[in-house]
C-alpha positions, 0 to 999 in steps of 0.5 A: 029466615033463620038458616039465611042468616046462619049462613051470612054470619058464617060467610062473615066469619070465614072472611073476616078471619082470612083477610086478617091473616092476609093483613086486609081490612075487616071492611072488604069482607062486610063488602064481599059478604054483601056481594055472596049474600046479595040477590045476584049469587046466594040470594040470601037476602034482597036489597031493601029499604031496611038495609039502606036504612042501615047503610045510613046509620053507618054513614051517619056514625062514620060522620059523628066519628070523624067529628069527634076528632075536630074541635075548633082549635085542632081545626085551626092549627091544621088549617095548612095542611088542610086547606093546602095539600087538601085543596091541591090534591083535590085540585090536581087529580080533578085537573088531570082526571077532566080533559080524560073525561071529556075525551072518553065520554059523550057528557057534557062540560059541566059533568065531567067536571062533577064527575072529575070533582066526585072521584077526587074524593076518596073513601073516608071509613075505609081509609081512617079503618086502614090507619087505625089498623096499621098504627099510622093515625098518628104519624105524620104520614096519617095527620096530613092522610087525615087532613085530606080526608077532613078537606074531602068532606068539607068539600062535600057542602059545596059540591051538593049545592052544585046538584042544580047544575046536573038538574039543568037548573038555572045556578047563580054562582054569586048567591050560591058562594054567599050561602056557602060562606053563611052556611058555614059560618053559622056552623061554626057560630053553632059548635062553640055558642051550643057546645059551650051553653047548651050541650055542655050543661046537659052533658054535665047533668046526664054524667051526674047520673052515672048511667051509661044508659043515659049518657048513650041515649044523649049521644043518640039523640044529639046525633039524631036532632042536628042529622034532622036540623040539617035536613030540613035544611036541605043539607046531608044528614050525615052533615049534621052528625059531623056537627053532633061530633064537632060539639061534642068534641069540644066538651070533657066527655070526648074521650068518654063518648068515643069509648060508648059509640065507638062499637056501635059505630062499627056495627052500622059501619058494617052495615054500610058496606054489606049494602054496598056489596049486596047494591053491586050489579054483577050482571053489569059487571060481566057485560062492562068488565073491561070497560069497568077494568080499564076505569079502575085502573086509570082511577087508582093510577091517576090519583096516585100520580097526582096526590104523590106530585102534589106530596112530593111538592110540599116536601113530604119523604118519598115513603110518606108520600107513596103510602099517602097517594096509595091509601087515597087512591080509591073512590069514595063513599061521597061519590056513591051517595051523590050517585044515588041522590041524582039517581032518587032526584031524577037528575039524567046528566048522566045516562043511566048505565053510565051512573052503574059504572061509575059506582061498580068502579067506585065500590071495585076501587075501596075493595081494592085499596086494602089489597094493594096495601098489603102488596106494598107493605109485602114489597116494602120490607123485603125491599123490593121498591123503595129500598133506598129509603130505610123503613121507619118505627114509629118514634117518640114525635110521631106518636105524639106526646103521651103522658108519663104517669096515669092517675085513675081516680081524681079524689083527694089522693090522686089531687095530692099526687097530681100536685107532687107531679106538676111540681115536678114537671112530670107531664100526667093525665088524671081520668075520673067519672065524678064530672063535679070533681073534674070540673073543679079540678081543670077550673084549677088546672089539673089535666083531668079528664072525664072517663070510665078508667075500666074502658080499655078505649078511654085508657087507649085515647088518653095516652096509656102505652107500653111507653107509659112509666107508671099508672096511679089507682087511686079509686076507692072501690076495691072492685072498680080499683080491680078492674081497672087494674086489669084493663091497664094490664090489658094494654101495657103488661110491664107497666108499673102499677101504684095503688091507694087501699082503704084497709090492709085487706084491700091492700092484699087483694090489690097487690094480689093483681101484681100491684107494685106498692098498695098502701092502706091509707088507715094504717099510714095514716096512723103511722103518721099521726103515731111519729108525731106523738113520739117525736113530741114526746122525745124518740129520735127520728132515727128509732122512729124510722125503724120502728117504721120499718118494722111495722111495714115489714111483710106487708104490715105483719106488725100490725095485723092483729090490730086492724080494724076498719072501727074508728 
């Protein structure tokens, strides 16, 4: 068993490596290691019931994750845009894609409208990948991409409760509406009652703990009780992870529980799609290869034509709008899974090797879509489309609003400057893992926010940036000042970075770490309590100051012999 998987993890290797030189998401080669290690060519391993369960891990975690993303109020200010140009993308590829079906295929009305519907849908964790990749989850052009995504997985609750359609089940229209609107309804009653009451105080006991362990274990089995809750409902799973990321979004701890996930969300992600390339029926692709050409082709084509009409409408840039019609033109991971499920469900609406096809053309669309990005950015900038339209950096606006200063510690010093700041109307943000100290600080409203500030994740999600003019450490661990240090050089390595040192020695370690200013609060401290003495006892301000002056030179070279940690 060992050789097997040198091999795999070797095959995975040399093609995560040569498709990220060729700019193309790390998802195609889980995908393409799938296809090589799968039961038609290397046979390294067979497709079983461990391997999807996996897969469904991934799925689960890629739901969890776009949950995060959504609390109520982020939900409410896009409503527009999602329930807008989501609703008419949906809309016009479905319009365009139906009349096609029902003259090309023997199935029945009702399935070609479910299938119109299906590959309307387009690949979630492929596309918010390609985003992320490509620096674009922040422009506009990536808010109203995202905003279709979120639309498309909406619509998933409806479209399972028309699965007794396919099963040739009676389907009272009235009564499944009024479901739907309940269902959805107590969701939302469900994420701001729970989030609120229930998984707000727990979350506040775990991280007075202070273990990683336990705040990791929490997230799990959060993500596993309302997966099961949706379940027995006899809804998706992954549904009910998309709940579990929507409650915890709506907590402090977000940006914390995206940094702990965050990598285990990939792994399973991984896993994901190596069962989708190892699923792939070759022997069927070689007998239907024209067949399955042809209905890529028209797929890919189809919803550009209409999601680039449908963009163009609503007035977004022709740049904006040819990326956004591209980076959604593939099917989905939804249409895959609702494949499957009438498949598992014995539901026959389709024929068997019709159902094959349409999930070869599914799976042939996502390992495409990376592909025909990297052509379009390869054209874009040597001008050959699109030359009329310069190519935009990413500004200011785009990027959203990112703080000026940074303050790593939420103690009494980064309290005092963060005072200083607001007073000031220097937009900042305070980061801390005493959950106490945060709490009672937006109880007053500081902007601090719960998180480790060694996570490079956390740093990143906060707003840190090359852009950003100045990071406060005001940690009162020397190592967890250090580390953080280096985290924050890690991202923005000309940012200018201000310490807070217990004693001289901390001091010099931390300016060690290219510190722009590391005061020792001891001995400034003294300093201040000393320059009052001396004013009391009739020494101008002006030798007071030089006196200063003289002590602080060569990093308190005056005082060193005197130091001492002693009270």
């Amino acid at each position: 068993m060992t050789l097997p998987i040198l091999i795999f993890f070797a095959i995975l290797f040399v093609l995560v490596c040569v498709l990220r030189v060729a700019r193309i998401g790390a998802l195609v080669a889980f995908l393409l290691a799938g296809v090589l290690s799968g039961p038609y060519v290397l046979d390294l391993f067979q497709l079983t019931d461990t391997w999807v369960f996996l897969g469904d891990l991934g799925i689960m975690f890629l739901w969890f994750t776009l949950g995060l993303e959504i609390n109520m109020r982020r939900l409410w200010d896009m409503r527009r845009t999602i329930f807008g140009f989501g609703a008419a993308q949906v809309l016009m590829v479905a319009i365009m894609m139906f009349p096609i079906l029902m003259g090309i295929t023997p199935w029945s009305v009702l399935g070609c409208i479910m299938v119109s519907l299906l590959l309307a849908m387009s690949s979630t964790s492929e596309d918010m990948q390609l985003l992320t990749d490509r620096n674009q989850l922040n422009t506009n052009m990536g808010r109203q991409t995202f905003s279709i995504l979120l639309f498309q997985d909406l619509l998933s609750i409806p479209l399972l409760a028309m699965l007794p359609v396919f099963a040739g089940k009676s389907f009272n229209l009235g009564a499944t509406a009024i479901d739907i609107l309940v269902l959805s309804v107590a969701l939302i009653f469900g994420v701001v009652v729970v989030g609120r009451f229930v998984l707000n105080p727990l979350m506040r006991l775990v991280a007075k703990l202070k273990s990683k362990e336990a705040f990791l274990l929490t997230i799990m089995l959060n993500i596993i009780i309302w997966a099961l809750v949706m379940d027995l409902m006899g809804l998706p799973a992954g549904l009910g992870a998309f709940l579990a990321g929507m409650l915890l979004s709506e907590t402090i701890y977000r940006h914390q529980v995206s940094a702990e996930i965050t990598p285990y969300s990939m792994l399973f992600l991984a896993f994901f799609f190596i069962a989708l390339g190892m699923g792939l029926n070759l022997p069927l692709l070689g007998q239907n290869w024209c067949i399955i050409l042809a209905g890529v082709a028209g797929l890919v084509i189809i919803k550009f034509v209409a999601i680039f009409v449908v963009a163009r409408v609503r007035h977004v840039p022709v740049p904006d709008a040819a990326n956004i019609a591209l980076i959604l033109a593939q099917g989905g991971e939804f249409g895959l899974l609702m494949l499957q499920t009438m498949k598992t469900a014995g539901i026959d609406a389709l024929p068997q090797t019709h159902q094959e096809i349409l999930t070869a053309i599914i799976i042939v669309s996502i390992m495409l879509t990376p592909i025909l990005m990297a052509i379009f950015d390869y054209l874009r900038k040597r001008g050959k489309i699109l030359s009329k339209y310069p190519i935009r950096t990413l500004d200011g606006v785009e990027r959203g609003i990112k703080p000026v200063v940074v303050i790593c510690g939420f103690g009494r010093v980064g309290q005092i400057i963060a005072q200083m700041l607001t007073a000031e109307n220097i937009q900042y943000i305070a980061i801390d893992l005493d959950v106490n100290a945060v709490m009672l600080g937006r109880e007053r409203g500081f902007n601090v926010m719960y998180g480790n500030t060694c996570s490079d994740a956390v740093l990143r999600d906060l707003g840190l940036s090359r852009r950003t003019r100045a990071v406060v450490v005001a940690l009162d661990n020397v190592a967890t000042a250090k580390n953080t240090i280096l985290t924050v050089r890690n991202i923005a390595p000309r940012v200018k970075i201000f310490a807070r040192a217990r004693n001289l020695a901390d001091s010099r370690e931390l300016l060690k770490d290219g510190v722009v200013q590391a005061l020792p609060e001891t001995i400034e401290s003294s300093f201040f309590l000393g320059s009052g003495v001396l004013a009391h006892l009739g020494i101008s301000d002006a030798k007071i100051n030089n006196l200063l002056e003289q002590l602080r030179s060569d990093n308190y070279a005056g005082v060193e012999q005197t130091i001492s940690d002693k009270n």
